[in-house]
BALOBA-1460 file (C-alpha; in Angstrom, 3 decimals):
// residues 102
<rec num="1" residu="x" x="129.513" y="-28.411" z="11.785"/>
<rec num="2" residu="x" x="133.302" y="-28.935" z="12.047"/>
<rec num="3" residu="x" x="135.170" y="-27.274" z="15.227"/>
<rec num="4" residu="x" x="137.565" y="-25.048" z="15.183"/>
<rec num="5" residu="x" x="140.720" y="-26.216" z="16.875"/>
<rec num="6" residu="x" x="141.791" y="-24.989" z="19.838"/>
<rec num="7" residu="x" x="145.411" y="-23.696" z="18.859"/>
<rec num="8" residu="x" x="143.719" y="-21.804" z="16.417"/>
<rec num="9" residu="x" x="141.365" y="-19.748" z="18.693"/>
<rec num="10" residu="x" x="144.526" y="-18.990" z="21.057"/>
<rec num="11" residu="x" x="147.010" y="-17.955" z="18.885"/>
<rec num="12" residu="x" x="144.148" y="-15.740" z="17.014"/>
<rec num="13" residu="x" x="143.015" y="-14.728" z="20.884"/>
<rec num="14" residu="x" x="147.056" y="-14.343" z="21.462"/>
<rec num="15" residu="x" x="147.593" y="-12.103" z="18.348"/>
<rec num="16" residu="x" x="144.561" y="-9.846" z="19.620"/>
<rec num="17" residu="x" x="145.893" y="-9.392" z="22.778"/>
<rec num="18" residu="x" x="149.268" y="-8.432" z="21.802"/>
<rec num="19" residu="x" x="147.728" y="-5.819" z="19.123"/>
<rec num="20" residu="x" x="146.084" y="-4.173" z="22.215"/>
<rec num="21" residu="x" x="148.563" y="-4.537" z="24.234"/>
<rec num="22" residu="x" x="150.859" y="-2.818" z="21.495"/>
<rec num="23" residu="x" x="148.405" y="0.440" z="20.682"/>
<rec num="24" residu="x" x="147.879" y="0.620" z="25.107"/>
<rec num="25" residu="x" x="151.847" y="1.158" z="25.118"/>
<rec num="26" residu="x" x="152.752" y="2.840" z="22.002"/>
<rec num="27" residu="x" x="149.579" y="5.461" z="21.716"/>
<rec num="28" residu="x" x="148.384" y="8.656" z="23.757"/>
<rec num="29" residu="x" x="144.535" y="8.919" z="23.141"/>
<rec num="30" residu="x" x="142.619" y="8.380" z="25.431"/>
<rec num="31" residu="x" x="139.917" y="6.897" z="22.817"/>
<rec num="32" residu="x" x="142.139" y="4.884" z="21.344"/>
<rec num="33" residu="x" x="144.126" y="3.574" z="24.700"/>
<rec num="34" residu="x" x="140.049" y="2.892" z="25.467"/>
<rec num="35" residu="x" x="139.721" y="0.773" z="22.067"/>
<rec num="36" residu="x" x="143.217" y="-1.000" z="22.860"/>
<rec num="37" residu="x" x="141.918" y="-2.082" z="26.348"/>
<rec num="38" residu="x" x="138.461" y="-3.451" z="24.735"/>
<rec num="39" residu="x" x="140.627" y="-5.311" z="21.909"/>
<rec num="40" residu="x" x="142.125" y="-6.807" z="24.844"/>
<rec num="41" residu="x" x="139.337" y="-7.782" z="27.327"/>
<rec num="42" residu="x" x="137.643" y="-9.184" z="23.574"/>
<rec num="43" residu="x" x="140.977" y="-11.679" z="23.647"/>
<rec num="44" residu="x" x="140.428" y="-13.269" z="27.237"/>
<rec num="45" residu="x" x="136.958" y="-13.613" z="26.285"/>
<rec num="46" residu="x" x="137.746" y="-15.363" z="22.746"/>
<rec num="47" residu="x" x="140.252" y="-17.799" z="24.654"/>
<rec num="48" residu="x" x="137.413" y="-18.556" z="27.764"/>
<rec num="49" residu="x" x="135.138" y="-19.359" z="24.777"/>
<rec num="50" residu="x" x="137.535" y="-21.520" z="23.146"/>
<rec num="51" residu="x" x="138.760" y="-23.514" z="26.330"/>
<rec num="52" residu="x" x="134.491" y="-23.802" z="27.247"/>
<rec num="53" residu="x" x="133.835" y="-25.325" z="23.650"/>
<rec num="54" residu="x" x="137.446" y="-27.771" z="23.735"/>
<rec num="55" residu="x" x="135.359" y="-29.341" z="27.204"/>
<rec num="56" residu="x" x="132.296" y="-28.857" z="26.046"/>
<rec num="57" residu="x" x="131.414" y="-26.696" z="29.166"/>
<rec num="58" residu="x" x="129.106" y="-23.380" z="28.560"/>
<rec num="59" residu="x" x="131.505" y="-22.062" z="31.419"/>
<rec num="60" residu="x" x="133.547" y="-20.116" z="28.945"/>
<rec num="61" residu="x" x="130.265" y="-18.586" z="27.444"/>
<rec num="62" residu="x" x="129.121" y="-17.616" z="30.732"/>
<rec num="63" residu="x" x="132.642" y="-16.415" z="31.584"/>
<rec num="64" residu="x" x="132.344" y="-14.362" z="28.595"/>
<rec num="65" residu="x" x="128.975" y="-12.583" z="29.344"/>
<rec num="66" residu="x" x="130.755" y="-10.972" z="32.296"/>
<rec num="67" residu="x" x="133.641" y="-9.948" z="30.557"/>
<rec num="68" residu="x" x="131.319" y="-8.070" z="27.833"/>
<rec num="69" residu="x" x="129.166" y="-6.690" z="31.143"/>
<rec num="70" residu="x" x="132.871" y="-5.504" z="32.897"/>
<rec num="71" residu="x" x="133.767" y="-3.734" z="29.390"/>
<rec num="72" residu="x" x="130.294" y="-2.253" z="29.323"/>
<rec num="73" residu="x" x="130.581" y="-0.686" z="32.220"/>
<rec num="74" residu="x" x="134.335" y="0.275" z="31.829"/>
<rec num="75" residu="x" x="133.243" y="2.016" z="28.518"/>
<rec num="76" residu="x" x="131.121" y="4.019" z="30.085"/>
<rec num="77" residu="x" x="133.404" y="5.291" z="32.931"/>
<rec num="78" residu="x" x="136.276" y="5.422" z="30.386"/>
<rec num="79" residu="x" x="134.315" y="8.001" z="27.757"/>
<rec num="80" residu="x" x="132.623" y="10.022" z="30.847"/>
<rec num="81" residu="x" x="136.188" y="10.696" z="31.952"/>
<rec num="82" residu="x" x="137.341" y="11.438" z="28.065"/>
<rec num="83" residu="x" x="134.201" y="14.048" z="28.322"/>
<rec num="84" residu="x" x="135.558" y="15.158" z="31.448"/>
<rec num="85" residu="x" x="139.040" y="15.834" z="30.055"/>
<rec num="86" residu="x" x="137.914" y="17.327" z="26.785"/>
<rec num="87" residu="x" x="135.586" y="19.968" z="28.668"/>
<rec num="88" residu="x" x="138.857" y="20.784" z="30.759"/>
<rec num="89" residu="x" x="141.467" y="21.086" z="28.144"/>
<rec num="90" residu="x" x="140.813" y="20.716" z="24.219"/>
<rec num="91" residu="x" x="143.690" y="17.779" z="24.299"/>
<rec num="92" residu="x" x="143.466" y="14.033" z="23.874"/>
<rec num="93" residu="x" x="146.488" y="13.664" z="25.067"/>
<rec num="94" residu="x" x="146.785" y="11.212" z="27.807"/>
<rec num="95" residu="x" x="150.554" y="13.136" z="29.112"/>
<rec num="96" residu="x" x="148.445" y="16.434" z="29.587"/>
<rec num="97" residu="x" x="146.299" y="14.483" z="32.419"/>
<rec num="98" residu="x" x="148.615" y="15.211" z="35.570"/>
<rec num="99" residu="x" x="147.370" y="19.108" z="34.905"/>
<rec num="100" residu="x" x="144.083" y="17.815" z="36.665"/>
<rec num="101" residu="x" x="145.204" y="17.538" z="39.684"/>
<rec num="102" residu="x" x="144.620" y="21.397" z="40.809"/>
């Protein structure tokens, strides 16, 4: 089975992480600043997996296991808040959050 080369797994982990880091700057949803920081946290975990297969250590793999379990669990604290915000005010807007406060 021939191996992808490194360079190519970073710059494709690269481009992902600058498309989230893009949408987290540029957008106000909560749901999709949510998606933005998952495309991002996917991009670490593509570049562990690539440096772990260049040395032929299962260190990236295992690396990326716990960045899937941290995004699990930031998922789930991320859409209860969403819930949270939608049952307070009907907006997605992430601007309308400093309202919560009171």
């Amino acid at each position: 089975m021939p191996q992808v080369p490194m360079q190519h797994a970073l710059i494709l982990a690269a481009i992902l992480f600058t498309l989230g880091l893009a949408g987290l700057l540029t957008r106000r949803n909560l749901i999709f600043t949510l998606l933005c920081i998952e495309i991002m946290l996917n991009a670490s975990g593509v570049a562990f997996v690539a440096a772990g297969s260049r040395w032929g250590q299962p260190d990236g793999q295992v690396m990326f296991l716990f960045i899937l379990a941290m995004a699990a669990a930031e998922v789930s604290v991320g859409l209860a808040f969403v819930l949270l915000f939608h049952r307070r005010q009907a907006a997605w807007d992430v601007d309308a959050s400093s309202e919560l406060r009171a």
